[in-house]
C-alpha positions as CSV (number, residue, x, y, z in Angstrom):
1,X,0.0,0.0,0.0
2,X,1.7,3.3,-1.2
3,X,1.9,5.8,2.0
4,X,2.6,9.4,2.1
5,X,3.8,11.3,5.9
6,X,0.6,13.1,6.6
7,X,2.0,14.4,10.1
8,X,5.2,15.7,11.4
9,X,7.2,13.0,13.4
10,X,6.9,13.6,17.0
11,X,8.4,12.7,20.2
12,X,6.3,11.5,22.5
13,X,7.4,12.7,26.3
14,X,9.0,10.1,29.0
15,X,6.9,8.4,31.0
16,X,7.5,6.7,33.9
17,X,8.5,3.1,33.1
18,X,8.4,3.1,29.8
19,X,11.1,4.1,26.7
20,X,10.0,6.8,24.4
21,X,9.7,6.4,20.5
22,X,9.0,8.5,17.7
23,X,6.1,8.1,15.4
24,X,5.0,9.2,12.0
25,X,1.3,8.8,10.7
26,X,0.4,7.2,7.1
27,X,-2.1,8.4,5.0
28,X,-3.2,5.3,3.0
29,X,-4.4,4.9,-0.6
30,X,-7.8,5.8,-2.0
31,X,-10.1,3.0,-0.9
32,X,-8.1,1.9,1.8
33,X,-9.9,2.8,5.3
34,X,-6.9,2.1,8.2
35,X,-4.5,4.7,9.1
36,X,-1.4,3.1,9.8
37,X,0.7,4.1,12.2
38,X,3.9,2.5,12.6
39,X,7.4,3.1,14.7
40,X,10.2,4.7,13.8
41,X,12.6,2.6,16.2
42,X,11.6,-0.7,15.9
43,X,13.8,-1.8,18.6
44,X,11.4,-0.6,21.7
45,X,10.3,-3.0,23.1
46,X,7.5,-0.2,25.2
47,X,5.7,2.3,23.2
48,X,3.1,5.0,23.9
49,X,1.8,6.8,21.1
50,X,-1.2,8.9,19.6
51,X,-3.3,8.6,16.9
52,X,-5.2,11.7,15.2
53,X,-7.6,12.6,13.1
54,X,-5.1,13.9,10.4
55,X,-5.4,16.6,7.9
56,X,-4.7,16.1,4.6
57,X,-1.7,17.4,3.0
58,X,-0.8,17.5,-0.8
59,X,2.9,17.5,-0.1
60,X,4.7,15.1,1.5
61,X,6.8,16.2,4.7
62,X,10.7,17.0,4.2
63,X,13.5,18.7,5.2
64,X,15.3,21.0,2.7
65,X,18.3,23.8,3.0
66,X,20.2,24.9,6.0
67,X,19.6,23.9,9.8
68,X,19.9,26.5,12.3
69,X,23.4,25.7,13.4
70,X,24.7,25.8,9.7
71,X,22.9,29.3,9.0
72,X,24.6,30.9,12.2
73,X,27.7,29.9,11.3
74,X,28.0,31.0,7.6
75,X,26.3,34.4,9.0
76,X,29.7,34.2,11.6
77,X,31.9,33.6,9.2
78,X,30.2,36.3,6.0
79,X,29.4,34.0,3.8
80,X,25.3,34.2,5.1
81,X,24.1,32.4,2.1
82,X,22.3,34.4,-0.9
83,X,18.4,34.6,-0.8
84,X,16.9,32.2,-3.6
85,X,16.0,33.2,-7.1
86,X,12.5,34.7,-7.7
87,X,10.5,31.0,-8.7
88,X,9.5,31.6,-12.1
89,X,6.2,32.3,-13.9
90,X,4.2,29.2,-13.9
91,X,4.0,28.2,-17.2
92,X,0.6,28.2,-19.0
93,X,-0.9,24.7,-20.7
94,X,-0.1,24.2,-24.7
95,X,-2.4,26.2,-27.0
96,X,-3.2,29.0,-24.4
97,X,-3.5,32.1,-26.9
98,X,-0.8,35.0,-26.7
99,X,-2.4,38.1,-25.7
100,X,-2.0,41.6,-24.5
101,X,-3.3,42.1,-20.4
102,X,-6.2,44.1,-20.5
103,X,-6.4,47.1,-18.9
104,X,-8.2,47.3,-15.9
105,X,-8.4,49.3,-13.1
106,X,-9.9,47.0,-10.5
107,X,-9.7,43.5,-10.8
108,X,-11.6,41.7,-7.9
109,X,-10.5,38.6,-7.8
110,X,-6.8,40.2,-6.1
111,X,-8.4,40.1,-2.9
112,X,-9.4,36.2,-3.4
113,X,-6.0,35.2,-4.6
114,X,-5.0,33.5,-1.2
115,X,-6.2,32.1,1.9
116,X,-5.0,34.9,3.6
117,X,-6.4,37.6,1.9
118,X,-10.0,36.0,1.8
119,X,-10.1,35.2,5.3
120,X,-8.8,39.6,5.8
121,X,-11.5,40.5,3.6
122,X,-14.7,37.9,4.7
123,X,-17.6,39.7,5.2
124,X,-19.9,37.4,7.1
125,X,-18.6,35.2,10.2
126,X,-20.3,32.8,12.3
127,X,-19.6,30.5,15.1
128,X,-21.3,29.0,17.2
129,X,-22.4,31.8,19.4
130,X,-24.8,31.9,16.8
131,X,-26.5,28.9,17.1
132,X,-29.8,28.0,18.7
133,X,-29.9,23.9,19.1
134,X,-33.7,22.9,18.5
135,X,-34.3,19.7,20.6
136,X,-37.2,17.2,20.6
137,X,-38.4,15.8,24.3
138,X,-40.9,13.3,25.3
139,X,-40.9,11.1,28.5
140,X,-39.2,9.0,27.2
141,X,-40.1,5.6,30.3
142,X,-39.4,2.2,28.5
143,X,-41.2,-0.6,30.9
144,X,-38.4,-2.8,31.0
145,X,-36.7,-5.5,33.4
146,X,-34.1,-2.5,34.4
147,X,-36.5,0.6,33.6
148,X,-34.6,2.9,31.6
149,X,-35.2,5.8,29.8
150,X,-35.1,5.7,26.4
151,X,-34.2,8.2,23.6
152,X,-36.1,7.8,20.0
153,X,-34.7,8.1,16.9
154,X,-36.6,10.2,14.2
155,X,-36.7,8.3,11.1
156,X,-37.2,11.2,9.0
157,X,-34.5,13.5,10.5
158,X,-31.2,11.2,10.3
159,X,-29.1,11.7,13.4
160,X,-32.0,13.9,15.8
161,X,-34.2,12.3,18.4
162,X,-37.0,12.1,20.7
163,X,-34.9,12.8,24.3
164,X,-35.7,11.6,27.7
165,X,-36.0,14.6,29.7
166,X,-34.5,13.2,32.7
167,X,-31.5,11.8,31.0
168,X,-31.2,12.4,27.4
169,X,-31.6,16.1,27.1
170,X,-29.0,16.5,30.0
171,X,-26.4,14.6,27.8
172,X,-27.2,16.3,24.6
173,X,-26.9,19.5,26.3
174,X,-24.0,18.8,27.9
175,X,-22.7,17.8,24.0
176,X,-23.9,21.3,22.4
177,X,-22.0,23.5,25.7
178,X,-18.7,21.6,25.4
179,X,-18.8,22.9,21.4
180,X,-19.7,26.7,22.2
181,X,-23.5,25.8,21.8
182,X,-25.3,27.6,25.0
183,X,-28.7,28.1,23.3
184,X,-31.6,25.5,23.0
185,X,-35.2,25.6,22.4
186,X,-37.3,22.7,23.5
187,X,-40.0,20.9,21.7
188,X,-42.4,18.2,23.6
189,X,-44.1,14.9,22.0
190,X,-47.1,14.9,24.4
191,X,-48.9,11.4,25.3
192,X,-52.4,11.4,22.9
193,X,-53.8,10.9,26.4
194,X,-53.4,14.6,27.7
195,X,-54.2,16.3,24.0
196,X,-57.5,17.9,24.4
197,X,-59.0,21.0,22.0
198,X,-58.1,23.5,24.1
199,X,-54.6,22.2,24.9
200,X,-54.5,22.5,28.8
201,X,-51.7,20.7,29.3
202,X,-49.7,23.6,27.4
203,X,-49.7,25.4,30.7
204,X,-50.0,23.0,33.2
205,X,-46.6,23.7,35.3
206,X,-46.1,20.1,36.0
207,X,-46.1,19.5,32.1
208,X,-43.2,17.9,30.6
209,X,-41.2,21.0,29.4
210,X,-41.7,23.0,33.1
211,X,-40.2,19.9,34.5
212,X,-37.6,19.9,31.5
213,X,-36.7,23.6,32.3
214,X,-36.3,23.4,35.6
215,X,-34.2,20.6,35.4
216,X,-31.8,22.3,32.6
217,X,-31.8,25.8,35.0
218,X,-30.7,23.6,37.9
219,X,-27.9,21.7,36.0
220,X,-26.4,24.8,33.5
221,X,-27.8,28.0,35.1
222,X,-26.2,30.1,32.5
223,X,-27.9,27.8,29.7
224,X,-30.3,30.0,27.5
225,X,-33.4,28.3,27.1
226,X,-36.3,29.1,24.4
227,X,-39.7,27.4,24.5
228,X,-42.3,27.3,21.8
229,X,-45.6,28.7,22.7
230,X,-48.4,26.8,20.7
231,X,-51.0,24.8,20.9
232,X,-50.1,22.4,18.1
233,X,-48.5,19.9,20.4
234,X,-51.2,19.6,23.0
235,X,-54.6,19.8,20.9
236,X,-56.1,16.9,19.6
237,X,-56.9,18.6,16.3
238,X,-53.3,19.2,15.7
239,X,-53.3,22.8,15.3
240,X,-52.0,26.1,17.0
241,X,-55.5,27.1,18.1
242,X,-58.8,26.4,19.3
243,X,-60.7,24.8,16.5
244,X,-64.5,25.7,16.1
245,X,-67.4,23.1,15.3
246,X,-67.0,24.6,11.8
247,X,-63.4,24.4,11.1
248,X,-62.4,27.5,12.5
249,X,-59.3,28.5,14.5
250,X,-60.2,31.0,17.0
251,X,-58.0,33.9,17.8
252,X,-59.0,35.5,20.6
253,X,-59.5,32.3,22.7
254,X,-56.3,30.5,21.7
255,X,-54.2,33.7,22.5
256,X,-55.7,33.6,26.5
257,X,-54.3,29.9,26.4
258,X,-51.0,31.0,25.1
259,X,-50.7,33.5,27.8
260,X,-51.3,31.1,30.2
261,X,-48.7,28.8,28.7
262,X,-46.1,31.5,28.1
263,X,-46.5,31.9,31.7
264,X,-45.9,29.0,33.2
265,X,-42.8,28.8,30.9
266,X,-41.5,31.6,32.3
267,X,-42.4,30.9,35.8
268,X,-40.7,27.6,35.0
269,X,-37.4,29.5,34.1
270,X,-37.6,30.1,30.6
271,X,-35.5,33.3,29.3
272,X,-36.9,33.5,25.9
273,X,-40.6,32.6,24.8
274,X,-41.7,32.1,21.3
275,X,-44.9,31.9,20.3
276,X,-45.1,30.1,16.8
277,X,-48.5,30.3,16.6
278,X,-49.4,33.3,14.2
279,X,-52.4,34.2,16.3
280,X,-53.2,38.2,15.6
281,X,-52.2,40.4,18.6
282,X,-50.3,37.2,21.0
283,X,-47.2,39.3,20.9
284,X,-48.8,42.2,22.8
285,X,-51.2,39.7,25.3
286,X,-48.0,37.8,26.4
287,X,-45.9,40.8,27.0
288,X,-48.8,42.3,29.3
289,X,-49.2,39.0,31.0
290,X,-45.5,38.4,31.5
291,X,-45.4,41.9,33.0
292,X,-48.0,41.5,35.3
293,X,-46.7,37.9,36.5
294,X,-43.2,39.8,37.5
295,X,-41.7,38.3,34.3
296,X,-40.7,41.5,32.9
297,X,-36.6,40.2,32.0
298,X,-38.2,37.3,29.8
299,X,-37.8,37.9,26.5
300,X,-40.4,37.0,23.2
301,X,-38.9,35.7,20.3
302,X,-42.0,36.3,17.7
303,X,-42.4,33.7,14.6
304,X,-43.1,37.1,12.8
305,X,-43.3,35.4,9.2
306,X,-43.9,31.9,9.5
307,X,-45.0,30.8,5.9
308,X,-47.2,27.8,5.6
309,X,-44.5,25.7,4.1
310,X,-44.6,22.2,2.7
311,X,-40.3,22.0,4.8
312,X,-42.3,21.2,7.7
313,X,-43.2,17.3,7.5
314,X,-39.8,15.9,9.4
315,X,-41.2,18.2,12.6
316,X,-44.4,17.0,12.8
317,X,-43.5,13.5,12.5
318,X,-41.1,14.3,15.2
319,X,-43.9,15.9,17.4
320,X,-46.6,13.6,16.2
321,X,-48.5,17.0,15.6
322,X,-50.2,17.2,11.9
323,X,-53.4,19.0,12.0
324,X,-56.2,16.0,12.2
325,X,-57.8,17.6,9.3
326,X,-56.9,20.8,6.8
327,X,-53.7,22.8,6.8
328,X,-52.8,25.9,8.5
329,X,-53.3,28.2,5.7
330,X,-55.8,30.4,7.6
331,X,-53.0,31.7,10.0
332,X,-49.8,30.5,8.7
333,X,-48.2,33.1,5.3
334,X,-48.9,32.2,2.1
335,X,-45.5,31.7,0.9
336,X,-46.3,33.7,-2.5
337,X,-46.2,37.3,-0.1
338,X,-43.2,39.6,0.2
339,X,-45.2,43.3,1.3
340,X,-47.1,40.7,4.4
341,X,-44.1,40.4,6.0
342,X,-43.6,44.3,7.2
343,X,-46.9,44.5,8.1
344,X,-46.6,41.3,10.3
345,X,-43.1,42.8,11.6
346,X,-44.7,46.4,12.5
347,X,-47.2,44.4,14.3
348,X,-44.9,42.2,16.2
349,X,-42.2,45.2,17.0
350,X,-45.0,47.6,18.5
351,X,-46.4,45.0,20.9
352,X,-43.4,44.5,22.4
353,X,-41.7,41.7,20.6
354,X,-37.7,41.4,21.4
355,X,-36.4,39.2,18.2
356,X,-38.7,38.7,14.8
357,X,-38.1,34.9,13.0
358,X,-38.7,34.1,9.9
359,X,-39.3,30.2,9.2
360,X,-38.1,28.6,6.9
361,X,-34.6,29.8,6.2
362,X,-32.8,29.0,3.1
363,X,-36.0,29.1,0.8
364,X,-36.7,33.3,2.7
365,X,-33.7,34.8,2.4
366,X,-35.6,37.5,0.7
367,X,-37.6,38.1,3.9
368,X,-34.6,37.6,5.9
369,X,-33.3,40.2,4.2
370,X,-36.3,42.2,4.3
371,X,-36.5,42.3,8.1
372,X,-32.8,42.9,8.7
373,X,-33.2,46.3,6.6
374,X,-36.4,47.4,8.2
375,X,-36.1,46.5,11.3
376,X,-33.6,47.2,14.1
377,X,-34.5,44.4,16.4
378,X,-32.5,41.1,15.9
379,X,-33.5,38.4,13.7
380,X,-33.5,35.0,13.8
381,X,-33.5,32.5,10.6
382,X,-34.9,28.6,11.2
383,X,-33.3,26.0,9.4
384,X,-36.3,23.9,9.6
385,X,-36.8,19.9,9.3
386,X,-36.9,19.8,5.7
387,X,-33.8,21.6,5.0
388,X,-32.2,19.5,7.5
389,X,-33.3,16.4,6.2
390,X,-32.9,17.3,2.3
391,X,-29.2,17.8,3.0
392,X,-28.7,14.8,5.1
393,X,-30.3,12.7,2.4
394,X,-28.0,14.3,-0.3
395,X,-25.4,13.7,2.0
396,X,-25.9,10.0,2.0
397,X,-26.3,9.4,-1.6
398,X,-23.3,11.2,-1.8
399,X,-24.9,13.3,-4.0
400,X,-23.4,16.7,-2.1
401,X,-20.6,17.6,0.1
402,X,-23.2,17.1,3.4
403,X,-20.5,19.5,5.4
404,X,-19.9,21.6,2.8
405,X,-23.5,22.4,2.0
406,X,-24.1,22.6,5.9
407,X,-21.8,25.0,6.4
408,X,-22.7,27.1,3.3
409,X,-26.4,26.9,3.7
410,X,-26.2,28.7,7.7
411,X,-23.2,31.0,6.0
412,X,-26.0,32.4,3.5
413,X,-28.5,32.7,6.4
414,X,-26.1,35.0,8.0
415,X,-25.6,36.5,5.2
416,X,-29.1,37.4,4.6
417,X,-29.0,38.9,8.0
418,X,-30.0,36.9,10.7
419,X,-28.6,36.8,13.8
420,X,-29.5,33.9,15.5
421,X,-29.8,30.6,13.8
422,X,-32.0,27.9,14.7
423,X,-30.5,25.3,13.7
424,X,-30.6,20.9,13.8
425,X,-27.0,21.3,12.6
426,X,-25.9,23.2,15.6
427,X,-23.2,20.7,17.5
428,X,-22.4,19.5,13.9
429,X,-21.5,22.5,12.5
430,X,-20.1,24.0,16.6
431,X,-17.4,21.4,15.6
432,X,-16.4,22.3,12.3
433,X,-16.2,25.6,13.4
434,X,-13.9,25.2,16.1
435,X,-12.0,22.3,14.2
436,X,-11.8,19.9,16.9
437,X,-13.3,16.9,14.9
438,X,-11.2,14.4,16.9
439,X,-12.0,15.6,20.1
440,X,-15.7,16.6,20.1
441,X,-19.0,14.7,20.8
442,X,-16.9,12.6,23.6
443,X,-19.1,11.3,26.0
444,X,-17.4,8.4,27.4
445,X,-14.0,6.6,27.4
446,X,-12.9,2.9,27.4
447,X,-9.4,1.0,26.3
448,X,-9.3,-1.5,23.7
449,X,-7.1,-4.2,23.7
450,X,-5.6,-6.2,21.3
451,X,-3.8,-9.3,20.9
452,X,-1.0,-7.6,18.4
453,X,0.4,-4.6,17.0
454,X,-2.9,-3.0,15.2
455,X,-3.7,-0.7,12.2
456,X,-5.9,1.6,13.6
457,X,-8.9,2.7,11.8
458,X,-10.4,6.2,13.5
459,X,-13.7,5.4,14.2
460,X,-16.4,8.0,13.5
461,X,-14.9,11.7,13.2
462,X,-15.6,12.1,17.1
463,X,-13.0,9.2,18.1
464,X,-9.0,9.4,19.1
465,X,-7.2,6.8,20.2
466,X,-4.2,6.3,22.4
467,X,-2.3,3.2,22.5
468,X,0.3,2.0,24.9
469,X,2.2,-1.4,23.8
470,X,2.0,-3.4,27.9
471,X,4.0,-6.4,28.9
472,X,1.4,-8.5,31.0
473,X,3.4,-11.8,32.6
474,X,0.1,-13.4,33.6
475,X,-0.7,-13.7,30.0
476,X,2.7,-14.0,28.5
477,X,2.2,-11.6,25.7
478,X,2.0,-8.1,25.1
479,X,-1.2,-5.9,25.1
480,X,-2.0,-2.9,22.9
481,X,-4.6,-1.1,24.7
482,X,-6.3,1.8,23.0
483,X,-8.0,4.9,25.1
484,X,-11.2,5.2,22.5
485,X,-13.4,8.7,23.1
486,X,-16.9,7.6,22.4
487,X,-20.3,9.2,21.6
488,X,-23.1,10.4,23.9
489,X,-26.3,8.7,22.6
490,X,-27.3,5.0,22.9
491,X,-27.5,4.7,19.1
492,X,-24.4,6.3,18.7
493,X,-22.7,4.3,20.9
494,X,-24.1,1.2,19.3
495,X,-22.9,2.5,16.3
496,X,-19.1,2.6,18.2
497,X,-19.5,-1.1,19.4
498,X,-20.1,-2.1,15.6
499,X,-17.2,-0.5,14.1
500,X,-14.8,-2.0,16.6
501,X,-16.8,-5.4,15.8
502,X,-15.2,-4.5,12.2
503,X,-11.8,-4.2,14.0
504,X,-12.2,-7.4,15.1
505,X,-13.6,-9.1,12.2
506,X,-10.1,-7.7,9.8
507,X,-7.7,-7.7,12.6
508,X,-7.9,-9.3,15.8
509,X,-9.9,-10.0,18.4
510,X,-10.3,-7.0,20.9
511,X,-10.5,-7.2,24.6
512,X,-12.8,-4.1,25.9
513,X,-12.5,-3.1,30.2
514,X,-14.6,-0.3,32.0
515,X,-12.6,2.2,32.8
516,X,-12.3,4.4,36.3
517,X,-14.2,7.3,35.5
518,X,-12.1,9.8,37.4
519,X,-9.0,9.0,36.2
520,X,-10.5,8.7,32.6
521,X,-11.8,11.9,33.3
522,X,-8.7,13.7,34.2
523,X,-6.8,12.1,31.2
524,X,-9.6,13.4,29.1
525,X,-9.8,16.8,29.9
526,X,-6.1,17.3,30.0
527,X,-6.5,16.6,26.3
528,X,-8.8,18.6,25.8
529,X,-11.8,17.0,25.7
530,X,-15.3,17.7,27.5
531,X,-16.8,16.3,30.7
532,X,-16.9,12.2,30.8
533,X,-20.4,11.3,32.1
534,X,-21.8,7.5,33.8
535,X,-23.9,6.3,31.1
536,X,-27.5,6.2,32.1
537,X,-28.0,3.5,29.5
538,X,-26.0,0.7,31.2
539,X,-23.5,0.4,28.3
540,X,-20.7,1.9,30.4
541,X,-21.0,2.7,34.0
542,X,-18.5,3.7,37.0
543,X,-17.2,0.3,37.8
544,X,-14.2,-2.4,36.0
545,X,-14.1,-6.1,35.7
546,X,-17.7,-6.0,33.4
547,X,-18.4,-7.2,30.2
548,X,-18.9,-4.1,27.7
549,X,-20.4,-3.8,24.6
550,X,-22.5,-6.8,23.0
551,X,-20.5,-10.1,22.2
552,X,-17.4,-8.7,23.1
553,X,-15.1,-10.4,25.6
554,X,-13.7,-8.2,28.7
555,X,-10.2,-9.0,30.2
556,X,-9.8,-8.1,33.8
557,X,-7.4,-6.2,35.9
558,X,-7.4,-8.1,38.4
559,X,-6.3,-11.2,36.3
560,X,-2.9,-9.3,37.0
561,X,-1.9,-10.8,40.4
562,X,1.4,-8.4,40.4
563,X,-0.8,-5.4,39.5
564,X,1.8,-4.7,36.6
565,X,-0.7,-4.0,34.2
566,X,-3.0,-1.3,36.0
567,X,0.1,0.2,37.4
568,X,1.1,1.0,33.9
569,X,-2.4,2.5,32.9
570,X,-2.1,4.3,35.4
571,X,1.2,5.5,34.6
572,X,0.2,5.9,31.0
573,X,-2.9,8.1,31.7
574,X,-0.8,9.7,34.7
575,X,0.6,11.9,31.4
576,X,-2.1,13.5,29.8
């Protein structure tokens, strides 16, 4: 297999113990899908070393002209060697026609010609700051021998889910802080068995996202939370209002519910409401009931031009909240008006409204754009379901770049002048911003062992390893014992168990072992990671000597009588 240096060698520092080697990683050949890393001294018989996520490079690494030492001393003696030529004009392809430079006065693409300069001269930034994380809860009970909670994978929305509120949200949360992500807004599938017409369980302050809130404010105090105010998920009818005998949505009615709902939010600790409803006048009845509850700091976020848009289908499936009957083209915009928009936003800013949204994004950047000149109040853009799930699906038939197009698609929502983003993306794109693929979405941390010397293969873009090559006398051979960073979710880490099955299905047999969370914890911040949690799900827990993972073998620590083995863990980990 032809191999190319993708990294700088490095020296890895002494530990305790063990001999030090250098290392070089290999970036292998197109359809090839280990990295292989292998030792430059051959001859140690103890090696500790690190495996990364690499960048590519075009050019191989090497060393060319003078080191250090030679340059001082032909500087001492006066012969400080000439610069080099000026490189010479690249040449241009056979046929190109001969002709005289035109003469311009400007020519743009200066300013694009490097890196550099179009990074110097970028008009719109983002980052994560800018990012509101939409997140489904329910729940989330499943009656079973050991009574867990359980999180729900949305079929239409690849990669989102249906959180348990105890456990679930907590970790996902965690996930979106450790990237820069401090926003959410919460969404609740409700039990059929509390949807009623008027939607009382909207503001029943025992409800499911009252007890979700208060939770969140406990845990993250500094967390900004945003709640939907609707009836959609709570009626039985499946839309935002009161429905009359004749079809009807009532306004009036529905808005005294939405009140009472936006209240108990707040009450709850909400910092920003949002009512999605497009009732006429709820901006101005919420601010009024707000104030006269002592809620006077809580903020509205108004869905100012909410269009009655076919991008919503992935949501309600999520929500299990499609109207029972008819659509919601009596209060939602018809997606043919421009001019509706102002007059929605003049409404919404002179009832007190803090920040106007316009949903959907991508396909209303007109509007976007509309608001943002109008308007001085901030705007928010949401990237709804179907423009979540339309690029995931590309994605996967690898008919687009799925990053690529993430990235651009919220880049042209700034762009258009929004400030806040809501966005399914958020974590996803958090960590392409701050490029710490290899370290991100950690959630917890095991060690791999293997019967040889290994390839290793980095297992989903969230996953570094860090081997250390282990004498054990009990078993009379050596051990190579990987520190893998895992994923949050169940699914996810499901997902992990079935690629190392793949390891051991090409290579060898691995041996997994629970590690000691605080330790592991230590070792994983030092390197940069984010906070290792006990898995609620029972895959990995705070204890050793278990079985981990399905149909994979543990070995044991204490099958060391000498202690050899977890001394040098420990020594190992001791490091980072």
């Amino acid at each position: 297999m032809a191999s190319n240096v993708v990294n700088f060698p490095c020296n890895i520092g002494a530990i305790k113990g063990l001999d030090c080697a250098t290392f070089a990683g290999f970036k292998p050949s197109v359809n090839q899908s280990f990295v292989c890393v292998r030792p430059v001294d051959k001859a140690c018989n103890r090696r500790l070393f690190t495996v990364r996520a690499s960048e590519k490079h075009d050019i191989p690494f090497k060393k060319t002209g003078l080191s250090d030492e030679e340059c001082e001393a032909a500087v001492v003696a006066g012969n400080a060697p000439e610069a080099p030529p000026p490189p010479p004009r690249p040449a241009a392809p056979a046929g190109t026609p001969v002709v005289s430079s035109i003469p311009l006065n400007r020519r743009p693409r200066r300013n694009r010609r490097s890196p550099a300069l179009r990074a110097a001269f970028q008009e719109t930034s983002i980052s994560p700051a800018n990012f509101v994380y939409p997140l489904f809860i329910h729940e989330g009970w499943c009656w079973t021998i050991f009574f867990s909670e359980e999180d729900t994978p949305i079929g239409a929305m690849p990669g989102c889910y249906r959180l348990g509120w105890r456990h679930g949200l907590v970790e996902e949360v965690s996930k979106a802080r450790d990237v820069g992500v401090n926003s959410i807004v919460l969404f609740p599938k409700v039990p059929d068995a509390l949807k009623t017409p008027t939607g009382d369980e909207a503001y029943n302050e025992n409800g499911l996202v009252p007890r979700a809130i208060r939770l969140l404010k406990d845990k993250y105090p500094d967390l900004v939370i945003y709640t939907d105010v609707a009836l959609d998920p709570y009626s039985s009818d499946g839309h935002d209002g009161i429905v009359r005998e004749d079809g009807v949505i009532m306004n009036d009615e529905t808005v005294h519910q939405l009140c009472k709902q936006a209240v108990a939010q707040a009450r709850a600790g909400a910092d920003v409401v949002s009512p999605s409803d497009m009732m006429d006048g709820r901006v101005g009845e919420i601010r009024s009931s707000l104030d006269a509850e002592g809620f006077q700091h809580v903020s509205i976020m108004s869905y100012t031009a909410k269009y009655a848009s076919a991008f919503y289908g992935p949501f309600r499936e999520a929500l299990d909240s499609n109207p029972r009957f008819g659509d919601k083209k009596t209060y939602q915009m018809n997606p043919a008006n421009y001019r509706e928009a102002l007059v929605e936003a003049q409404e919404d800013e002179s009832e007190g409204a803090d920040i106007l949204l316009v949903k959907p994004g991508l396909p209303y950047l007109d509007i976007i754009s509309l608001l943002r000149e109008k308007s001085p109040l901030p705007i928010a853009a949401y990237q709804v379901s179907g423009e979540y799930s339309m690029i995931k699906a590309g994605g996967v038939l690898k008919m687009i770049d799925e990053e690529k197009v993430m990235m651009e698609s919220l880049m042209c929502l700034r762009r258009a002048g929004a400030d806040i983003i809501l966005t399914y993306f958020a974590v996803q794109a958090a960590r392409c911003l701050c490029a710490e693929k290899s370290l991100m979405a950690i959630a917890t941390s095991i060690w791999v062992f293997w019967r040889q010397e290994f390839s290793g293969r980095v297992v989903t873009s969230g996953c570094q390893l860090v081997a250390i090559e282990i004498g054990n006398p009990t078993l009379a051979q050596k051990l190579y014992a990987s520190f893998v960073y895992g994923k949050f979710t169940r699914s996810e880490r499901i997902s992990l168990w079935d690629d190392l099955r793949l390891f051991a299905s090409s290579l060898t047999l691995p041996w997994l072992i629970r590690g000691d969370f605080n330790i592991v914890t230590k070792a994983c911040e030092k390197l940069g990671g984010n906070r290792i949690h006990s898995d609620s799900h029972g895959i990995i827990i705070d204890k050793v000597m278990e079985e981990v993972g399905p149909g994979l073998t543990s070995v044991l620590f204490d099958n060391d009588p000498s202690n050899s083995t977890r001394e040098e863990l420990h020594a190992a980990k001791a490091i980072y």
